[in-house]
N, C-alpha and C positions, 0 to 999 in steps of 0.2 A: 619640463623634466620632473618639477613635483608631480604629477601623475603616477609616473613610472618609478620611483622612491616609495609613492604608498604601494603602488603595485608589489615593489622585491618585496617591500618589509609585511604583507600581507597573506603574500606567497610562502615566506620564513615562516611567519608564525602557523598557516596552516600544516605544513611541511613540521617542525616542532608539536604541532596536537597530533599529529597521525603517528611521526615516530613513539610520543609517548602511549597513547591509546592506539595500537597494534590490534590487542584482539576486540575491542571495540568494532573500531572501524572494520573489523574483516566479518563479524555479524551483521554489520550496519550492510556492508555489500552482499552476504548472502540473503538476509532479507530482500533486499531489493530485488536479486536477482530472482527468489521466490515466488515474490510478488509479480514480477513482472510474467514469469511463465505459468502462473495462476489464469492472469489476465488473460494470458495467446489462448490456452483451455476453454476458458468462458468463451470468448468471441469465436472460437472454432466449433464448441458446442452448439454455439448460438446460431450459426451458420446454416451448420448440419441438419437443426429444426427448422430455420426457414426455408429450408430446401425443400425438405421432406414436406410440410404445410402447402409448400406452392403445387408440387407432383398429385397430393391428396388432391386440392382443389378444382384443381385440371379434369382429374379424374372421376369429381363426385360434383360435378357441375349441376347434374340433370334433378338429384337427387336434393331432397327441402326436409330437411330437420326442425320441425315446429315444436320438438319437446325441449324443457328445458334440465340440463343437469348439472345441477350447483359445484356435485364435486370437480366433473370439468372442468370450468369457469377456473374453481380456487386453482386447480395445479398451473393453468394457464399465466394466473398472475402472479408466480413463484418469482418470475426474474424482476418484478416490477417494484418489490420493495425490497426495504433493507437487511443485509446477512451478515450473519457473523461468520469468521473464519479466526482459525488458533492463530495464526499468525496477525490478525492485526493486537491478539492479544502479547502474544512473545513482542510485540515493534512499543506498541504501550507500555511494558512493564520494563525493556530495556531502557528506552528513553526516558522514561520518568524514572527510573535507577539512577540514568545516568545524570539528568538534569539534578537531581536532591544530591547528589555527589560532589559535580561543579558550585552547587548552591553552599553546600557545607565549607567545600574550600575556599570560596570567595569570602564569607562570614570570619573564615580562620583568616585571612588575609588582613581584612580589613581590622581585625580585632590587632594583631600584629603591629599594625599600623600606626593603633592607638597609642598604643603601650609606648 
């Protein structure tokens, strides 16, 4: 039954940080949700090009490309390294608002404490 005792009172307190952090949490969710249909995009994209890639190849079998052209290449490995996007900056700058927030008030707490 202790299990289910840390379970309620664990349950309460997150139930207590969402009622007080309301529009927190409601950017915390639309982030996500933005993130997450960012992702459907890319993989649907991603898709679309391999499809397209496979129909070329099908098609240009016969045919031997011995030149080489660098610009190619680079756009090809577009997807293969790291990108930025505004939102993982809004999800950085919220969280780390929000972390220096909690930090401030736990400092006040503790000082409280002292005293």
């Amino acid at each position: 039954m202790k299990l289910l005792k840390n379970y309620n009172e664990r349950s309460q307190k997150i139930e207590r940080f969402i009622l007080k952090n309301k529009i927190f949490c409601l950017i915390i969710v639309i982030a996500v949700v933005v993130m997450i249909g960012g992702k459907i995009n890319e993989i649907s994209e991603l898709q679309n090009k391999t499809d397209i890639s496979v129909s070329e190849q099908e098609s240009d079998e016969e045919k031997v490309d011995t030149s080489v052209n660098f610009e190619e290449a680079d756009k090809e490995d577009d997807g293969k390294h790291w990108r930025f996007y505004w939102t993982d900056l809004v999800v950085l700058v919220a969280g780390g608002g929000f972390c220096s927030i909690q930090i401030i008030r736990e400092r006040a707490k503790a000082k409280e404490k002292l005293h």
